[in-house]
C-alpha positions as CSV (number, residue, x, y, z in Angstrom):
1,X,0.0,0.0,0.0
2,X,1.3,3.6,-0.6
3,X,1.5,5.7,2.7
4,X,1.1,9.5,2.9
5,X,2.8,10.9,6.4
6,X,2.4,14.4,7.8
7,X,2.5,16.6,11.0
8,X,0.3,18.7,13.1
9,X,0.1,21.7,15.0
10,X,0.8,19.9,18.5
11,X,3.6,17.8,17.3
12,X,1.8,14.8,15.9
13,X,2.8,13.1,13.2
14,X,0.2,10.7,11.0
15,X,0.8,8.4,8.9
16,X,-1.9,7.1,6.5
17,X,-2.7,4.6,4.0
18,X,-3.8,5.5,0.5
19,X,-5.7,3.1,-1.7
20,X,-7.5,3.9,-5.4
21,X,-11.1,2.7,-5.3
22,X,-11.6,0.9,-8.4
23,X,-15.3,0.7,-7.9
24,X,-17.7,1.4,-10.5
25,X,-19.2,4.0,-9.5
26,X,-16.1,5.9,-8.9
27,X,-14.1,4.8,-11.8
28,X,-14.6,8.5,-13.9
29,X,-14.6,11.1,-10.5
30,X,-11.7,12.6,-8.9
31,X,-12.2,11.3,-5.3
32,X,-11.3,8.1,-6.2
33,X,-8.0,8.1,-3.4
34,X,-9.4,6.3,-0.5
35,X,-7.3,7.2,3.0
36,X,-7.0,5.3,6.3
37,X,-5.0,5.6,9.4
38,X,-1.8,3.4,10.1
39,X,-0.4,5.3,12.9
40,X,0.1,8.3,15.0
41,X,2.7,9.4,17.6
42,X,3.0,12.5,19.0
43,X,7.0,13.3,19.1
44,X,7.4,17.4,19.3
45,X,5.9,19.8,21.4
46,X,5.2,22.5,18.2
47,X,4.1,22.3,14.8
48,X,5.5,19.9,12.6
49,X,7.1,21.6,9.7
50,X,8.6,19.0,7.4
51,X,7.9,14.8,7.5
52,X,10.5,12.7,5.0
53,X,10.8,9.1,4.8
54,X,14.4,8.2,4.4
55,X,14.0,4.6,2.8
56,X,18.1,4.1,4.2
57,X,17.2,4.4,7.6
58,X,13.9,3.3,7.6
59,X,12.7,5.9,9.4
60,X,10.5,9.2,9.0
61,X,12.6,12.0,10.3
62,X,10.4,15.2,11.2
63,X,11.4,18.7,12.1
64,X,9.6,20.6,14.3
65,X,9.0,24.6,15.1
66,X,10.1,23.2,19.0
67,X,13.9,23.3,17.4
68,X,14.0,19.1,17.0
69,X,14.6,16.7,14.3
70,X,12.6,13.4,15.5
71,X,14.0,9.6,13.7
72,X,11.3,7.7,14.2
73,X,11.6,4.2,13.6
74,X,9.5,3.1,11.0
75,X,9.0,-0.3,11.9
76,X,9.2,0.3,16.3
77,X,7.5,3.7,16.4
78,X,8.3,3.7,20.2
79,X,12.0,4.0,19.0
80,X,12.0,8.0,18.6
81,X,15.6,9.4,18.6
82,X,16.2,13.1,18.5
83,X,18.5,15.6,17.1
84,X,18.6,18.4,19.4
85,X,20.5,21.5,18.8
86,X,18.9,24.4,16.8
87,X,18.1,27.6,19.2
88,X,15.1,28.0,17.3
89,X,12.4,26.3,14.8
90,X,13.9,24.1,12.1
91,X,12.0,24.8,8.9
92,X,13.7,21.6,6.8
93,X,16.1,19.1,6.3
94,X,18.1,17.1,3.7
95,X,19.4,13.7,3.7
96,X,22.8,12.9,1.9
97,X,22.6,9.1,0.8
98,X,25.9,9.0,0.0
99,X,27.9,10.6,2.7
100,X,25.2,9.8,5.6
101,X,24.4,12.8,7.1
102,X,21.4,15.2,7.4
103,X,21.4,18.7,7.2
104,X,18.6,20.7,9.0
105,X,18.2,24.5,9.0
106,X,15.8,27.1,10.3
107,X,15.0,30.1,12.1
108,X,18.7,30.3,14.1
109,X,20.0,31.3,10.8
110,X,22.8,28.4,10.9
111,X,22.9,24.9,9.1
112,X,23.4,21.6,11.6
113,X,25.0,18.8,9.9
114,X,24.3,15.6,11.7
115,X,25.2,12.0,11.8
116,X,21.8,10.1,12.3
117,X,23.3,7.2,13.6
118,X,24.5,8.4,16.5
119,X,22.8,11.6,16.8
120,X,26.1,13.8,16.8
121,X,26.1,17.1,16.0
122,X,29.0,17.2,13.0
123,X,29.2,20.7,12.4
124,X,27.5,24.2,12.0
125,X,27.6,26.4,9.1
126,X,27.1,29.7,9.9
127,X,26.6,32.2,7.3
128,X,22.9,33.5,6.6
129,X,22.5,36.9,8.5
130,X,18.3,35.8,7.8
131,X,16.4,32.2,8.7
132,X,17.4,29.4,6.8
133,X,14.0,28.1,4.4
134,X,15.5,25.2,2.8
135,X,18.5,22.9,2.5
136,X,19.3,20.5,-0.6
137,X,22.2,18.2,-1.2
138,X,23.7,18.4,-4.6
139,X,25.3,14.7,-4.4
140,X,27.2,15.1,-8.1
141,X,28.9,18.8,-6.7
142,X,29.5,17.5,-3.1
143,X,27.4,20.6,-2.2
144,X,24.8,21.9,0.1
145,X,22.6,24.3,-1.1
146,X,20.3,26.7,1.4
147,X,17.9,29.2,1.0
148,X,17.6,32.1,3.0
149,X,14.5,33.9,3.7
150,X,16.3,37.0,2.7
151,X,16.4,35.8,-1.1
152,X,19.8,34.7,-0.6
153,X,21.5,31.1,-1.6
154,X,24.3,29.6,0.0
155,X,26.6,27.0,-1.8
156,X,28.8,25.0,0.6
157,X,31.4,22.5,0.5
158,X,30.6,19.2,1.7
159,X,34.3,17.9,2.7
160,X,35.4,21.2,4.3
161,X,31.7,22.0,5.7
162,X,32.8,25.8,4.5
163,X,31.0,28.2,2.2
164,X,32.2,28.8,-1.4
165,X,29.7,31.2,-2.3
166,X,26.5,33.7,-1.3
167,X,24.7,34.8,-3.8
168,X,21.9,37.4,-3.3
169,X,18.8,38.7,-5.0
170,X,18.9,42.3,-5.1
171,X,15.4,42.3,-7.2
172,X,12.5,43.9,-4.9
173,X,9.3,41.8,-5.0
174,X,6.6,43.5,-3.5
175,X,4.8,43.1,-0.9
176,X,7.0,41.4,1.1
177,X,10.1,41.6,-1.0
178,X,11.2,37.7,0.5
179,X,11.8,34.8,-1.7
């Protein structure tokens, strides 16, 4: 069965099944996506602002507005390990498949780079003088990627966990003039 996961308001995370109903009578509508509930656990004390499966782990790793990344243990969902170490709300994360980290950013304007499996802190990029949106890994370019609420993009070396570049948007947008 296909799953759908995400988070709440009060920390919850849901996970739920999703099944196409094949049925006659639904066969030419558009609600033919039937959903049921697997499984909930609550795991952060704030809304829950990004739910990923990682398929390597085996887990669902959440951030959280509380300033957590949550592993949950897909298979034992009583097996919740955290990543603590943001000041503020983490926005998102990124997983690297190939050099086993995650990267997680957010409001403290820095990016966390974490090993998973023993949920060490590896290093902090500071940088961003705004909160930190987004954070990709660019696997091919050994590069992280963020995206600052600012409208600016960082590019970072993977090895030496230092910045190469910053570049900025100094194109207004109105009415907020943010990314």
């Amino acid at each position: 069965a296909d799953l759908c996961a995400f988070g709440d308001d009060l920390g919850t995370v849901h996970v739920l099944t999703m099944r196409l109903d094949e049925s006659e009578e639904k066969k030419h509508t558009d609600d033919r996506v039937r959903f049921a509930p697997l499984w909930k656990t609550s795991v952060h004390t704030d809304w829950v602002s990004r739910v990923r499966y990682i398929a390597e782990l085996n887990m669902l790793c959440t951030a959280s507005l509380d300033g957590k990344l949550a592993l949950i243990d897909f298979e034992r969902r009583a097996e919740t390990r955290y990543l603590e170490g943001h000041a503020k709300g983490v926005y998102s994360f990124a997983w690297s498949p190939e050099h086993k980290f995650i990267a997680s950013c957010g409001m403290d304007r820095s990016v966390l780079v974490w090993n998973p499996f023993s949920t060490k802190l590896l290093s902090t990029l500071r940088g961003h003088v705004s909160s930190v949106a987004e954070v990709l890994v660019n696997e091919r370019h050994l590069q992280l990627l963020t995206i600052g609420t600012d409208k600016t993009v960082g590019v970072w070396d993977i090895r030496s966990q230092r910045r190469i570049q910053m570049l900025k948007d100094n194109r207004r947008y109105p009415p907020e003039d943010t990314f």
